[in-house]
N, C-alpha and C positions, 0 to 999 in steps of 0.2 A: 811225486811220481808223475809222470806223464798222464794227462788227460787223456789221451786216446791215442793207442800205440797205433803205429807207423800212420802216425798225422801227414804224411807228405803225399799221402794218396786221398786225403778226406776232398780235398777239392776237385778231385774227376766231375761229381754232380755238379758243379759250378765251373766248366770247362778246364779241369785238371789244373786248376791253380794250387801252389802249395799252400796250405791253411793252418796257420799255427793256432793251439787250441790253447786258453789260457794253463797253467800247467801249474803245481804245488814248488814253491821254491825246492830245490834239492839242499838237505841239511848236510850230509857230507859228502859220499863221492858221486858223483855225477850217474845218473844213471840212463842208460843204454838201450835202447829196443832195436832189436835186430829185426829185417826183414828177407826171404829168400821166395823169388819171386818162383808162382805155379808156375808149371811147366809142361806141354806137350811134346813127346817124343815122337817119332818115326823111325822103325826099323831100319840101317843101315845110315841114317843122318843123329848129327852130333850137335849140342847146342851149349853154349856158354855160359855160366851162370857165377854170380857170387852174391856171399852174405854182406848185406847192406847195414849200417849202423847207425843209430839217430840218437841225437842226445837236444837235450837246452839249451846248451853252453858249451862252446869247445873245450877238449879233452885228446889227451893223448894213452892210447893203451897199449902197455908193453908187454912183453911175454904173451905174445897173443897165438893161443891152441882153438883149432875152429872144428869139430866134430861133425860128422855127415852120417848118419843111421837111415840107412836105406832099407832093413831088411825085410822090410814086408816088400821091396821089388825087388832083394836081390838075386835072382836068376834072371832078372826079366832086365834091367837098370845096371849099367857100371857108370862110377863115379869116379875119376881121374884128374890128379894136379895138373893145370894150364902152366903156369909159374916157373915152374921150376922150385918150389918149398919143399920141405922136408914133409912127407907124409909117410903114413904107418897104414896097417888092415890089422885089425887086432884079430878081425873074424869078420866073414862073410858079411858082406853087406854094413861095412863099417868102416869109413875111412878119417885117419886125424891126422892132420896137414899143423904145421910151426909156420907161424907167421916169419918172416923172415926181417922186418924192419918194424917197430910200433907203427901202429894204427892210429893216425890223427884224423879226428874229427872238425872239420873246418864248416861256417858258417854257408850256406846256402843263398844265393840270392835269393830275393830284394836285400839288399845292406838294411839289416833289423830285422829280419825276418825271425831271428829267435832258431831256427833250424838248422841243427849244424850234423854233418854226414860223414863217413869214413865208410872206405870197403875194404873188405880183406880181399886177399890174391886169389885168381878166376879157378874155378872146375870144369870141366868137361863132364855131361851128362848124356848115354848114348843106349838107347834099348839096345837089348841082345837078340841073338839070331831066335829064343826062346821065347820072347814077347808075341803077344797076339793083339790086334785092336782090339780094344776094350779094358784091357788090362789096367788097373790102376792100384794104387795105395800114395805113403806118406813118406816120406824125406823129412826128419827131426833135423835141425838144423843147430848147434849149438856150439855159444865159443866162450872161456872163459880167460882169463888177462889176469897181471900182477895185482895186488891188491885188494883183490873178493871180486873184482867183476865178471858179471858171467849172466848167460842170457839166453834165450832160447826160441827158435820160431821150427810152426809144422808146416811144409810145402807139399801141396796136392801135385802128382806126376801120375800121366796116365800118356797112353798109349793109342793111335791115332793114326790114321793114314798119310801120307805125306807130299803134298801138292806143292805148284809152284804159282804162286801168283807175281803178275809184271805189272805194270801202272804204264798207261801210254803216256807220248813224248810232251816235253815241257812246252810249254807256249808261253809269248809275249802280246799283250794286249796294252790299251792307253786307254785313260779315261781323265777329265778332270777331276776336282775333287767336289765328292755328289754324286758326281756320274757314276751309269749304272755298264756293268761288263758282265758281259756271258763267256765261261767258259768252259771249254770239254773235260770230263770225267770219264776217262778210258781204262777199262783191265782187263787182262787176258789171260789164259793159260797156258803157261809155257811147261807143265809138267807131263806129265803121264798116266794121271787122273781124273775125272771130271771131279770139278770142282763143285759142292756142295754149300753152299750158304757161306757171305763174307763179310768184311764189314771196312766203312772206309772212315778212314782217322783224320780229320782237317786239323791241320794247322796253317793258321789265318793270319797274318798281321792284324793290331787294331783295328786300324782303318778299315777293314777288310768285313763288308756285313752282310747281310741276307734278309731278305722280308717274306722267303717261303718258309712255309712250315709242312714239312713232310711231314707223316703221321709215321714214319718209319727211321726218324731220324733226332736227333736229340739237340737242343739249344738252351745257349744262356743267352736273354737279353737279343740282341740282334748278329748272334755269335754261330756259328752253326761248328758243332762239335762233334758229329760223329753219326752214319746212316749204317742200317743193317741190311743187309739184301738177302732174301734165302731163293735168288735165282742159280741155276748151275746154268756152270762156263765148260762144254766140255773140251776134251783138251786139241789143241791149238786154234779155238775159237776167243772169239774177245767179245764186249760188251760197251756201251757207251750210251752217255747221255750229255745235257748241256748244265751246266748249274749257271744260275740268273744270280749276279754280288753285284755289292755296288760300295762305292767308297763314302764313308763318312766326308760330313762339308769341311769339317776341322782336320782333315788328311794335310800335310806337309808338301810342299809344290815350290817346283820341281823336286819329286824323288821318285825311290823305284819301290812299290808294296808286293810282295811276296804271298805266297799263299801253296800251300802242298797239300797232296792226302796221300794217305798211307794204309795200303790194303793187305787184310790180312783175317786170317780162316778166323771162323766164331768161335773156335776152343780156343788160336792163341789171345784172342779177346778177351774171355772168359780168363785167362790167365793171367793175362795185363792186371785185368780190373775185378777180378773175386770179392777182393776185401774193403774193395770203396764203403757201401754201406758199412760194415762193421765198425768201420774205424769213423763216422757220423758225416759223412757223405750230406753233401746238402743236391738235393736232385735235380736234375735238369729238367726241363720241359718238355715235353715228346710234344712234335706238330701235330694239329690237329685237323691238318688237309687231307689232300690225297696222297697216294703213295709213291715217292720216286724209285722209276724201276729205269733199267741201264739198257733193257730192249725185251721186244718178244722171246720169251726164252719159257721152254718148260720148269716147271716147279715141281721140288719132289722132297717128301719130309728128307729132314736129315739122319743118313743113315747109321756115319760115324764120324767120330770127335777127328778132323782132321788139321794138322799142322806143316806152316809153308816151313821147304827144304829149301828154299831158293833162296831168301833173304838177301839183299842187294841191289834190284829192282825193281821192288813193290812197290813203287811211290810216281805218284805224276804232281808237277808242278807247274805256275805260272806266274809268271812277271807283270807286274801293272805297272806300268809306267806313265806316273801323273804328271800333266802337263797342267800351266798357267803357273801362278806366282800366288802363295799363300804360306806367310812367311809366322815367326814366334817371334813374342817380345818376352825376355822374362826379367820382371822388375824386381831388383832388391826390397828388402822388408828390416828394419832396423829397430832400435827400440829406444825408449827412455826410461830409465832407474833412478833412485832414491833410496840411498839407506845409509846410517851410520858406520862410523869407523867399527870394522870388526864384525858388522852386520855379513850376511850370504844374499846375495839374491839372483832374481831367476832374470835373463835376459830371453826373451822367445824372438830370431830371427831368424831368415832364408829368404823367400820367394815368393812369386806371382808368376802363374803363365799367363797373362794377358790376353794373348792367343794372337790373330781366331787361330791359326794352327796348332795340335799336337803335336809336342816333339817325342819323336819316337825311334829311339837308337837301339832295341831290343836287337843282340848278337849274339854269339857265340862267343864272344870274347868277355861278355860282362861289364863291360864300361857303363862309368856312369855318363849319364845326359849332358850333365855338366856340375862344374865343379863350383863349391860356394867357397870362398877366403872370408875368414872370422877373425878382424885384430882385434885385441882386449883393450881398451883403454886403459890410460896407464893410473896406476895406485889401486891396479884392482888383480886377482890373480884368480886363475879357473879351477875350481875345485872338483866340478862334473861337466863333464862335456860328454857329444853324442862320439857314438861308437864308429860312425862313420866319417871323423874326424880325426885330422893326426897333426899334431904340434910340428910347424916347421923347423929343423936345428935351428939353437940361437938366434929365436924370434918370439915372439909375443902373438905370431899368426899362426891359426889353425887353418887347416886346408881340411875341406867337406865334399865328400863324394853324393850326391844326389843319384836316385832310380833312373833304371833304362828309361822308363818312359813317364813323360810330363802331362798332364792332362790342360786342353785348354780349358780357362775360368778355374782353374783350382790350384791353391796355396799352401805351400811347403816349407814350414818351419820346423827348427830345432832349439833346444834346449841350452845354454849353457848356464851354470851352476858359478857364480862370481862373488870371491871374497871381497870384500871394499877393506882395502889395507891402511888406506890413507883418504881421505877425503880433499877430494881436487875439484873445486866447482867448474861445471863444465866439460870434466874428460871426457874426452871424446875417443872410441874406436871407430871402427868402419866393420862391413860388410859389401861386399861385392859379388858378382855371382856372373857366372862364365870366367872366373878366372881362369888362367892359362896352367897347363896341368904337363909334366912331360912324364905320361902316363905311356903302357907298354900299347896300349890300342889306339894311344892317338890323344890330343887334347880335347878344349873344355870346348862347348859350342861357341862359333863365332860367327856366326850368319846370325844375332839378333837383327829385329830391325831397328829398334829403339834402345841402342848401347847409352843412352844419358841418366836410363835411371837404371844401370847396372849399379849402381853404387849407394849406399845409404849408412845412416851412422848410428852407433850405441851411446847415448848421452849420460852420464852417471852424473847425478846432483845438479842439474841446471841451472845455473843462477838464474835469479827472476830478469828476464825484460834478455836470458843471456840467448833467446832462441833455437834451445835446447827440445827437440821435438820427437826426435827417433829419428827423425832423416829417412823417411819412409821414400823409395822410389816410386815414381808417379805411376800410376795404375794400380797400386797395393792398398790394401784397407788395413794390412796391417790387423789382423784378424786373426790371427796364428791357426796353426792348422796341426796340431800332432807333431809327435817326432818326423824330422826328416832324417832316409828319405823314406818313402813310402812310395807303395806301386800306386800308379795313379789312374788307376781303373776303377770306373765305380761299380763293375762287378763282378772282381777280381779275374776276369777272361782276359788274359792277353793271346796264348794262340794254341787253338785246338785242347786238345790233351799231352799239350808238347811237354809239360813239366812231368809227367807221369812216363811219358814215354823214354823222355831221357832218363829217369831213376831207374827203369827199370831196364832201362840195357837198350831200348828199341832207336834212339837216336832224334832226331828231329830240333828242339828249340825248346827254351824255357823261359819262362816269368811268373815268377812267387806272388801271391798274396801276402799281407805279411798279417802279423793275430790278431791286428787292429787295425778297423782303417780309420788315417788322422786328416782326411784332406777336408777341407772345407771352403765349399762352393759361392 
């Protein structure tokens, strides 16, 4: 069984990276943890929601029935199909919705992350004209599939006043890489409330760092993840301050670093993130300065559990755009083998970022950094290869998807698993790396600086004096480093609480941890 159900939220305490927890093999069918995220309502405002699914290994579930038991709020709570699926009310405060196509669960980035996800079709959640602030209970959440699968999660829903928060306008700033940039953190009230206590959600690029430390605000490493404010904004007043970042020296030049925050009431916070600890949360660091406050503003305990009705533009962003020239080398890594006819053995190759830059292609689209081509030498044939591999038609080359993001100084190898069919002194494969890729986001990286040692070779049985060495690219030691690919973060923060935010419906940016990290420095 899963070591600790809905693992995709353990990594909030370590800037919302996805954490895979080692886990008990599954003996037969794959088993499932559903999650349905808390929820704050507001009288007259409607919010979206559906059951999330998590398994080890992908899986596909048919005949899929998802159950909603509301009724300890039903007077207060209606639950309604988005979709268009078949759903039933057997009785009050009880709704069961037919999946209308199986439910596949697909792998998660990092490629090896182990974490694979499926959602079933959306709900509308909306208090009644009967609700009062304060009002809460539980939402059973439960779906069962062909087969005996079937699963169960309890979602806390309470009732909450309903405000609007806005994020002020995006900005463009330049820095080299190192250099330090100030920029503004602005929000306002655009509802009909004053707003009572908030909190603001960064998502940072890598490069993207901080050396304050609020006592009111939480970090991984030089990562700044997330401030709480318990000032009120009343309404059509705003708030503002400066935040001090600066770029990592190993930042990528010329390019353009990104950086958002995402504000939003302390109950839908609370709702985001309930069950981080539960599920074995490793903690953040709370600063241990002073406090950053957004302006003179009165302060008043908080009176009620409030939730933004605006959703849309809560968010302020900024652009860094690094000047000078700080460029990536990533060198091939190759190997040398020895074994008898009919023997297996392990070949370990991939990569080297050389640096000094990190490449960092972290998107919305998923692509990898760049891609690695794996030929097998010939009289030998692949028995295991890595997952993030796929045999080119009628060829002897695998083609290798690598991580968003590359770290510089750190080494990215993978496995392959090789029959010796015949003994050929001397065969030779290859490995290459940036190979050319006509992927839907685009190809392999081509701006190395040093293309001479993209290339290096797999030696099986070397004849003596035959200079048979692995063919290692120049800058690589050839040290192997873990499966590739793997996030190359050394603590696992790539941006904000984006991985969390996106699971859970709020939007923003993602990069996984994966359940081990293999890179070696």
């Amino acid at each position: 069984m899963l070591k600790h159900s809905l693992r995709f939220l353990a990594g909030l305490g370590a800037a919302g990276a996805l954490v895979a927890a080692s886990a008990t093999p599954a003996v037969a069918a794959v088993e499932i943890e559903p999650y349905f995220q808390d929820t704050t309502l507001a009288v007259g405002a409607t919010k979206t929601n559906r059951l999330l699914l998590y398994a080890d290994e992908p899986t596909t579930l048919n005949d899929v029935s998802v159950r909603y038991d509301y009724r300890s709020l039903a007077s207060k709570i209606t639950i309604t199909p988005v979709d268009g699926q078949e759903c039933a009310a057997p009785e009050p405060g009880v709704l069961v919705c037919e999946e209308r196509f199986g439910v596949s669960l697909s792998e998660l980035p990092p490629l090896g992350s182990g974490i694979h996800r499926g959602v079933t079709e959306r709900v509308n959640m909306a208090a009644t004209q009967d609700a009062q602030v304060g009002d809460s209970g539980d939402v059973v959440v439960s779906f069962q599939a062909a087969g005996g699968q079937r699963g169960s999660y309890t979602s806390q829903v309470r009732i909450g006043e309903g405000v609007d928060l806005a994020g002020g306008p995006f900005t463009t700033h330049s820095s080299k890489p190192g250099g330090k940039v100030s920029v503004p953190l602005a929000v306002s009230n655009a509802g009909k409330k004053t707003i009572t206590g908030f909190v603001a959600v960064f998502d940072l690029s890598y490069s993207v760092r901080t050396r304050d430390r609020f006592s009111n605000c939480l970090y991984s490493d030089d990562h700044l993840i997330s401030c709480e404010f318990d000032e009120e904004i009343p309404v059509g007043e705003g708030l503002s301050t400066t935040l001090n970042l600066e770029l990592a020296k190993d930042t990528y030049a010329p390019t353009n670093q990104a950086g958002y925050a995402e504000f939003m009431t302390t109950a839908d916070f609370e709702d985001l993130t309930r069950v981080r600890e539960a599920v074995g949360s490793r903690a953040a660091a709370r600063g241990n300065g002073p406090k950053l406050t957004l302006a003179e503003a009165p302060i008043r305990a908080r009176q009620a559990d409030q939730t933004d009705v605006g959703p849309g533009y809560d968010y302020t962003g900024w652009t860094i755009k690094v000047t000078g020239r700080n460029g990536t080398d990533l060198a091939a890594i190759g190997d040398a083998l020895r074994g008898r006819a009919g023997a297996v053995v392990t070949a370990t190759v991939g990569f080297r970022n050389n640096g000094p830059a990190t490449l960092d292609k972290v998107n919305a689209d998923w692509e990898a950094a760049t891609h690695t081509v794996v030929e097998l030498p010939p009289g030998t044939t692949a028995v295991e290869v890595p997952a993030s591999c796929q045999l080119r038609p009628g060829t002897r080359t695998y083609q290798c998807a690598s991580e968003m993001l590359l770290v510089a100084g750190k080494t990215y190898t993978m496995e392959f698993r090789l029959r010796i069919d015949k003994v050929i002194p001397n065969a030779r494969g290859a490995v290459l790396v940036n190979a050319p890729c006509e992927c839907p986001a685009g190809g392999s990286f081509e701006d190395d600086i040093k293309p001479a040692n993209d290339r290096a070779t797999i030696v099986v049985n070397a004849a003596q004096g035959g200079g048979g060495g692995g063919g290692q690219g120049d800058g690589s030691d050839g040290d192997g480093g873990g499966a590739l690919p793997i996030t190359g973060s050394p603590t696992g923060l790539i941006a904000g609480v984006g991985g969390l935010l996106l699971v859970a419906g709020v939007g923003v940016c993602l990069l996984a941890r994966r359940r081990t990290t293999g890179f070696v420095a």
